[in-house]
C-alpha positions as CSV (number, residue, x, y, z in Angstrom):
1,X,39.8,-25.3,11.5
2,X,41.2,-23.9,8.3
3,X,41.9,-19.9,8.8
4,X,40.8,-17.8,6.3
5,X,43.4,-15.7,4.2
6,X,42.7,-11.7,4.5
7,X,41.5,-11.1,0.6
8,X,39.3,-14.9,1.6
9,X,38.2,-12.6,5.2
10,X,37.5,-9.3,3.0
11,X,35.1,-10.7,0.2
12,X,33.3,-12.9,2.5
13,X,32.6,-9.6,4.1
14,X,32.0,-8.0,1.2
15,X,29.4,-10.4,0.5
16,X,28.0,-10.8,3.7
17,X,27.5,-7.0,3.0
18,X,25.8,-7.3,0.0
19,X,23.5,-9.9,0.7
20,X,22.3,-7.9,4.0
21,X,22.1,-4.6,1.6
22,X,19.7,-6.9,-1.0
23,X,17.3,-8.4,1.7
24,X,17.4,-4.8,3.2
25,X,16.3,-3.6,0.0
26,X,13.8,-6.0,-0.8
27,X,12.1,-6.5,2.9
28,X,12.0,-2.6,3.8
29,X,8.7,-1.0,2.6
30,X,10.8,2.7,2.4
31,X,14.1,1.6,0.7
32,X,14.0,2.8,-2.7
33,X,17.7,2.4,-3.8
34,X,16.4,-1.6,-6.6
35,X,14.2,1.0,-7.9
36,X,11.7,3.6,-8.3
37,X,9.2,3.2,-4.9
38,X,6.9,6.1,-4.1
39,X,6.9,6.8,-0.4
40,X,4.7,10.1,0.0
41,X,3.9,13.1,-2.4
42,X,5.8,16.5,-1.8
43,X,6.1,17.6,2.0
44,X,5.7,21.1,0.8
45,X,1.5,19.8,-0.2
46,X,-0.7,20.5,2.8
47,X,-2.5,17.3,1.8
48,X,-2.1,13.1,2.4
49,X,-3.6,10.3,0.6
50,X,-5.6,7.2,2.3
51,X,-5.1,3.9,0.9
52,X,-7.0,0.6,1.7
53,X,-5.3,-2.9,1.1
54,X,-6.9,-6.5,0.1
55,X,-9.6,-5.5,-1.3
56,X,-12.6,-6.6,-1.7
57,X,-13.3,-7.7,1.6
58,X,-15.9,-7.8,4.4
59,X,-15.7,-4.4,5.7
60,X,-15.0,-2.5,1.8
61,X,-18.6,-1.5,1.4
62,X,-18.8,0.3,5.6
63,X,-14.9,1.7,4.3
64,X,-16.5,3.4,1.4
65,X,-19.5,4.9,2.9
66,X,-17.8,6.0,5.6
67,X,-15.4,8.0,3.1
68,X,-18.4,8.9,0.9
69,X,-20.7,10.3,3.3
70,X,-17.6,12.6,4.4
71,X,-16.5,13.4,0.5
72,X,-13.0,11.7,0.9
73,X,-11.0,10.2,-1.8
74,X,-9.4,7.1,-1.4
75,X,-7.3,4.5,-3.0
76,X,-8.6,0.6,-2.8
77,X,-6.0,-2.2,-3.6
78,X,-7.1,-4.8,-5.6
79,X,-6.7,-8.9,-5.4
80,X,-7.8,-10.4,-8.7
81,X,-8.7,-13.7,-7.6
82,X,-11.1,-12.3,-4.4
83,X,-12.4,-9.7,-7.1
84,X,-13.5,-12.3,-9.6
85,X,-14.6,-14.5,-6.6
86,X,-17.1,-11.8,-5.7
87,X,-17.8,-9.2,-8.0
88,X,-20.6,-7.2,-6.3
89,X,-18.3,-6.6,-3.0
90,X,-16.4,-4.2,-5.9
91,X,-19.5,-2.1,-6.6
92,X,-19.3,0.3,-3.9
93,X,-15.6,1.2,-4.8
94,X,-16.4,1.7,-8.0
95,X,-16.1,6.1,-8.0
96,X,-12.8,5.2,-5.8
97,X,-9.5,5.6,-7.0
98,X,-8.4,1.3,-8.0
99,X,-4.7,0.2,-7.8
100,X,-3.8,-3.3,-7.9
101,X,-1.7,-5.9,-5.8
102,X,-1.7,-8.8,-8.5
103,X,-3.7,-12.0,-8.4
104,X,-3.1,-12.4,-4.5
105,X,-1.5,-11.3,-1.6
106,X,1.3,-13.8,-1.7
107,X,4.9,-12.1,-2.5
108,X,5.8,-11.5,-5.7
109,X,9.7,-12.3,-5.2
110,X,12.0,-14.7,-7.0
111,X,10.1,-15.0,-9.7
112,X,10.5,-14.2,-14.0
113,X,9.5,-12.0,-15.9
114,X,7.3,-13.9,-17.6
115,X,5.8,-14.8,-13.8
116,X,5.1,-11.4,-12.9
117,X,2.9,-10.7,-15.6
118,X,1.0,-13.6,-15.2
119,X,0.5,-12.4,-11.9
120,X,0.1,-8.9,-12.5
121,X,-1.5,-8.4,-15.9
122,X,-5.2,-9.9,-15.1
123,X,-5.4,-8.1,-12.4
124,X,-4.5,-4.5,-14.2
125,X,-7.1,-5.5,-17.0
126,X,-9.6,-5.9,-14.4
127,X,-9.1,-2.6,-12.7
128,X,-8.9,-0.9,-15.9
129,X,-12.2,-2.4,-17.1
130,X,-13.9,-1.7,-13.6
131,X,-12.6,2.3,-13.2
132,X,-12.6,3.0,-17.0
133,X,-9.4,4.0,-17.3
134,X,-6.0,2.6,-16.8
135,X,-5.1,1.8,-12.9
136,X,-1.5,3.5,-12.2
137,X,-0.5,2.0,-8.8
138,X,0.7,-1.3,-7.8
139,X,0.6,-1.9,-3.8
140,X,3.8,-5.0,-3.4
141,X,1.9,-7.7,-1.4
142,X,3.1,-7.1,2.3
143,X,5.6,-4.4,0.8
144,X,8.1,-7.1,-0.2
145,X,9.5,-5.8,-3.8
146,X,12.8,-6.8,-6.0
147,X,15.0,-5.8,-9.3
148,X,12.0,-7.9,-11.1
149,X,8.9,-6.6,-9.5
150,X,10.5,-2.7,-10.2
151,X,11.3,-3.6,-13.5
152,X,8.1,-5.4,-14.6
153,X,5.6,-2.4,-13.1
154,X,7.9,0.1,-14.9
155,X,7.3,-1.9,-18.1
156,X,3.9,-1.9,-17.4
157,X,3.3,1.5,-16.7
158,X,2.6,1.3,-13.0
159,X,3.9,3.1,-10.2
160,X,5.3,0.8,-7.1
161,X,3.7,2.2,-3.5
162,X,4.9,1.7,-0.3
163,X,3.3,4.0,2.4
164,X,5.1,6.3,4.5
165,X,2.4,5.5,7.2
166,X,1.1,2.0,7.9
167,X,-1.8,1.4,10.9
168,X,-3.7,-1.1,11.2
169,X,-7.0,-0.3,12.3
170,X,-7.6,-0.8,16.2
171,X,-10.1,-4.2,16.8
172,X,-12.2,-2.7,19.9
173,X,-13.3,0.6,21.0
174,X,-11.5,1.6,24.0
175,X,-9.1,4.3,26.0
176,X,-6.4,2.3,24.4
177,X,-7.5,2.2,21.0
178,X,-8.2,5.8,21.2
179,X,-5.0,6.6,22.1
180,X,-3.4,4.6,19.0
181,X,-5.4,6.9,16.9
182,X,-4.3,9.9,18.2
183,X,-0.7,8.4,17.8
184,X,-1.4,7.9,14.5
185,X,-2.7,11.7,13.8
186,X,0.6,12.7,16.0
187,X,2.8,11.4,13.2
188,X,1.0,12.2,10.0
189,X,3.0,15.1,8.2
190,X,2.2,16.9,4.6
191,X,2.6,14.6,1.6
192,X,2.0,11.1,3.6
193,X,0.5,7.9,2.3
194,X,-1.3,6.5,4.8
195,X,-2.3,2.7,4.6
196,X,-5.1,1.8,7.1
197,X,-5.5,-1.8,7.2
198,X,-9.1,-2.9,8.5
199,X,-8.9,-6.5,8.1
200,X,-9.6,-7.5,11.8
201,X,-11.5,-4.2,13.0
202,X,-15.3,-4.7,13.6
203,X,-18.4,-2.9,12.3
204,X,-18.0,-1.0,15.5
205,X,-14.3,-0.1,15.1
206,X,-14.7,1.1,11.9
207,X,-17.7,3.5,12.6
208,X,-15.9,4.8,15.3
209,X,-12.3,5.1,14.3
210,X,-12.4,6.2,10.0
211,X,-14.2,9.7,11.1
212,X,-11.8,10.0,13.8
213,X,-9.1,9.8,11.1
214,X,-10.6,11.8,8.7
215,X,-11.5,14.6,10.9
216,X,-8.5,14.6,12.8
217,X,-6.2,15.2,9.5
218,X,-8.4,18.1,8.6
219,X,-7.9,19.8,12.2
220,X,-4.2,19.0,11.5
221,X,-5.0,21.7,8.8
222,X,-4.4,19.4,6.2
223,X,-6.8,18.0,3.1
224,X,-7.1,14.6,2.1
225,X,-6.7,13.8,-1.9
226,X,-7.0,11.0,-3.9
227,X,-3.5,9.1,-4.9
228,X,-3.2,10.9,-8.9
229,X,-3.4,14.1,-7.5
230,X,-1.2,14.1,-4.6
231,X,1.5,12.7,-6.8
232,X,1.0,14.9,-9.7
């Protein structure tokens, strides 16, 4: 086996290095270093923001009465393609704060410029036309975001999210589900941007654990605002 020289050692290092700092970058929801990615509003705000992901789906329309008969603001992601697919699952979000993941939930990585807006402009239009006026955030499908996808939502006016909190929404009502919500209300500090995923919960699950959310921030002595505002 040929040995490797030191300079041959030290920039296969280096690159070894750089490589692991770019997937780093590009995998991990919080790193912000390719670009500009909004984690959470100001810790000095005694208020978070909710944000729901893939939407429409089956359980948007429980979601937002839930958060309507309560008077909470939220933020809904948007897929194009399910949107189009089924336009009166969108109706009751309409009133909600709209942000957009592009055309699917597939990553947008390794891909043009010219790509990215095919995947992200229809999708913006839509949200614009739904909300009447022009949707600011863009959630990166599964939080996976590079150089191009910062680039391309800067050019296009959008702000890149990744939440400081992620919890997906327990799928039965038990002492052990219970428990993961109070986990939850544990770590939520001022100024977080909490995702709550919903896509396996139940009827049920919902019912039960969304007003257990909601109220449990409030007793944390902290309000709940819509996305715009806690930014602002």
């Amino acid at each position: 086996m040929t040995k490797l020289s030191f300079p041959a050692k030290l920039l296969l290092a280096a690159g070894t290095g750089m490589a692991a700092f770019a997937l780093y970058e590009t995998l991990c929801p919080q790193a912000t270093l390719f670009g500009r990615v909004i984690n959470h509003g100001k810790r000095t705000r005694d208020a978070v923001s909710l944000i729901f992901d893939r939407a429409p789906n089956e359980n948007t329309r429980q979601l937002a009465s839930i958060l309507r008969r309560s008077g909470t603001p939220a933020t809904f992601f948007l897929e194009g393609r399910l949107t189009r697919a089924n336009t009166r699952a969108v109706i009751p979000l309409l009133g909600f704060e709209l942000g957009i993941h592009g055309e699917d939930y597939s990553p947008l990585l390794l891909k043009n410029r010219t790509e990215l807006r095919k995947r992200i402009l229809p999708t913006l239009h839509l949200a614009n036309d739904l909300q009447g006026h022009r949707a600011r955030f863009l959630l990166p499908p599964m939080g996976f975001k590079g150089i191009g996808l910062l680039n391309t939502a800067d050019e296009l006016g959008l702000i890149v999210i990744n939440p400081s909190i992620s919890f997906e929404m327990p799928s039965t009502v038990n002492a052990d589900a219970l428990q993961k919500t109070s986990s939850l209300l544990r770590r939520i500090r001022p100024g977080d941007i909490v995702l709550c995923r919903a896509d396996r919960a139940t009827p049920d699950d919902i019912e039960t654990h969304l007003p257990r959310i909601i109220t449990g921030i409030h007793e944390k002595g902290l309000s709940i605002w819509g996305l715009r505002a806690l930014l602002s």
